[in-house]
N, C-alpha and C positions, 0 to 999 in steps of 0.2 A: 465463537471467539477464538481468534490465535493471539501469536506471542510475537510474532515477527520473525525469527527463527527461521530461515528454510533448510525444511530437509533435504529437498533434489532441485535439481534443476532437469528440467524436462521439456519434449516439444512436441508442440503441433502437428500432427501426421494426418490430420484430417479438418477443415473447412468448410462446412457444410450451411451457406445463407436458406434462411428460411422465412418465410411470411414476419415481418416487423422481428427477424431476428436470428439466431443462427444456432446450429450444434457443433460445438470442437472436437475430438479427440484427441489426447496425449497421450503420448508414449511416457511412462514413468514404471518403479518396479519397488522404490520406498515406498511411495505414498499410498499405494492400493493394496500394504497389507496392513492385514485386519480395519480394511475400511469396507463398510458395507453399504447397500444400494440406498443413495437417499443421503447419505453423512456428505458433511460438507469439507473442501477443499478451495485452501486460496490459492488461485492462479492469479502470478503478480499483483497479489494484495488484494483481489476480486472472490468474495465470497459465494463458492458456486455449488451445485445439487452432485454429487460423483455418482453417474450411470451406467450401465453396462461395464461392471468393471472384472479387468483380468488380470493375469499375475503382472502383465506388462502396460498394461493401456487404460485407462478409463474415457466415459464420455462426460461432456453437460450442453444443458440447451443455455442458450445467455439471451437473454432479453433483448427490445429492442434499445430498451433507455439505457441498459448497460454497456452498449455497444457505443453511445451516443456519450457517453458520458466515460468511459474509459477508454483506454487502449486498444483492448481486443479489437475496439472494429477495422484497427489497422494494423491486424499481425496478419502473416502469411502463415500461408505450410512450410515446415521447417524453424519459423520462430521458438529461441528457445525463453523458457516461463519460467517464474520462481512457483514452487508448490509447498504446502506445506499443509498440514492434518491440523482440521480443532482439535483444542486444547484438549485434556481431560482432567478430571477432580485430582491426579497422581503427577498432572505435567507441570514440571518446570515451568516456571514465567521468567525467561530467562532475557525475556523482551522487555513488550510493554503491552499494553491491552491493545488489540489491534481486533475491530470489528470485520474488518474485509470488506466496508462501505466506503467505496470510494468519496472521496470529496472535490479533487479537480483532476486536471492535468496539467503540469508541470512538464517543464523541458531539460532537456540534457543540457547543460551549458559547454562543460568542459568533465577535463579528468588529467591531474597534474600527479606524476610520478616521482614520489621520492625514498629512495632505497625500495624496501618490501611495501610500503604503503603507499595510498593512494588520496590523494583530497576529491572529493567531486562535487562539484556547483550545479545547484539545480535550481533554472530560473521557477517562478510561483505565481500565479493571478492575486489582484488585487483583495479579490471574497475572499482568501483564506489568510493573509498578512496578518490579521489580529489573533492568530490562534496560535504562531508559533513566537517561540523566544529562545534565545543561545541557550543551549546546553541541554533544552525541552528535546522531547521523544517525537520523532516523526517517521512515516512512513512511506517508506519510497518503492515503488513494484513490488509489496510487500513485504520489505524488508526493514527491521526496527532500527533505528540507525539516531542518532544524536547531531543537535544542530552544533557544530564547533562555530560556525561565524555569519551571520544574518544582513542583510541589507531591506531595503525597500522593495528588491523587487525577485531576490537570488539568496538562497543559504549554504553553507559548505557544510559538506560533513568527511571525515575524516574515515577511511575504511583500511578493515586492518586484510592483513592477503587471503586469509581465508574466505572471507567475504565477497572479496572480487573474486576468487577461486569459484566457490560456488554458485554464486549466483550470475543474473542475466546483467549486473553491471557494466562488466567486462567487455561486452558484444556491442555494447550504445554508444551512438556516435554522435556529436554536437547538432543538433535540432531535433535529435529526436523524443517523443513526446514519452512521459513515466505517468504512473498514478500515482498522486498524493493522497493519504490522508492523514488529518491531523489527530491530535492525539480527545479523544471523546472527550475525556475531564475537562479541557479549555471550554466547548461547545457547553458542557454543563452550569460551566461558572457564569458562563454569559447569560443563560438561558435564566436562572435563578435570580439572577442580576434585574433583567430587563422587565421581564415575565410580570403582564399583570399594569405595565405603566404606559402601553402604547407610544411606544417611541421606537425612530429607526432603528435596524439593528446594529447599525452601524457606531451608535452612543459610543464614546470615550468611555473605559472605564480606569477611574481612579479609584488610588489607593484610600481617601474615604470611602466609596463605595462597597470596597473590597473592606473595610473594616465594620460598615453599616451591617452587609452580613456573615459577617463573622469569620473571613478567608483569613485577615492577618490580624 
């Protein structure tokens, strides 16, 4: 489990496709201390195995369906990654609960400058529309971040300098694709919801239902 929080931003220095899948190397120098062989690491929000690792670089192998379904399978050598170490039983939840299970991909729409801060829109696929709402926790290249203003098809969030400082925000340019994912508790409610009554998953849920079992 992480918190959305990244500790470094680091990159890519190795590329390695292999049979239905690949191995990376990054170059990083926070996140491989006191991480040991097997402990896991999100690279932009992608929950991954850290191998071979040294004071400066770790590796991981990434699957095929990871590749397929995130970003990764379209970064280069040189892309720089957001990283960050699971949580521990003494770590700040300074986020929100973020599994490192990606849900879709989402796109860079824009990124509007004013004074120190920054708005950025990122358009969303239709599967994931019912799981986010203004002001809800979302996760964008692994990073925990609040919806400020939502649409049908796009949400803005509001990023303070730090943020764009640290992380791989800063380097994305309009079309390019992020990982989303949303926040697990929405996916629960539904699931509790539905579960058991064979019906799309796609149901409407209302505020009776949400009181049927006991949300509000």
């Amino acid at each position: 489990m992480f918190t959305g929080i990244i500790e470094e931003l680091g990159k890519i220095v190795l590329l390695e496709k292999r049979a239905d899948g690949a191995r990376i190397k990054i170059a990083a120098q926070v996140v491989t201390e006191n991480t040991g062989e097997g402990d896991s690491i999100a690279v932009n929000g992608i929950c991954l195995t850290a191998l071979n690792i040294s004071k400066d670089s770790f590796a991981a192998d990434v699957s095929g369906e990871t590749l397929r379904r995130s970003t990764l399978g379209k970064l280069n050598v040189g892309s720089k990654v957001n990283l960050e170490r699971a949580v521990t039983p003494a770590t700040r939840l300074g986020g929100h609960i973020v599994q490192g299970h990606v849900d879709a991909r989402g796109e860079f729409l824009a990124a509007e400058q004013s004074g120190d801060f920054w708005t950025v829109k990122i358009g969303f696929p239709k599967e994931i529309g019912q799981y986010l709402v203004c002001k809800g926790s979302i996760a964008v290249e692994g990073i925990s971040l609040t919806i400020a203003d939502l649409s049908d098809d796009s949400f803005d969030i509001a990023v303070i300098p730090k943020t764009w400082e640290l992380t791989n925000l800063s380097a994305l340019e309009s079309g390019d694709p992020v990982n989303v994912e949303v926040d697990v508790i929405a996916k629960y409610v539904e699931r509790i919801m539905l579960y058991g009554q064979a019906k799309e998953k796609s149901e409407t849920i209302t505020r009776d239902k949400l009181q049927k079992f006991g949300f509000v």
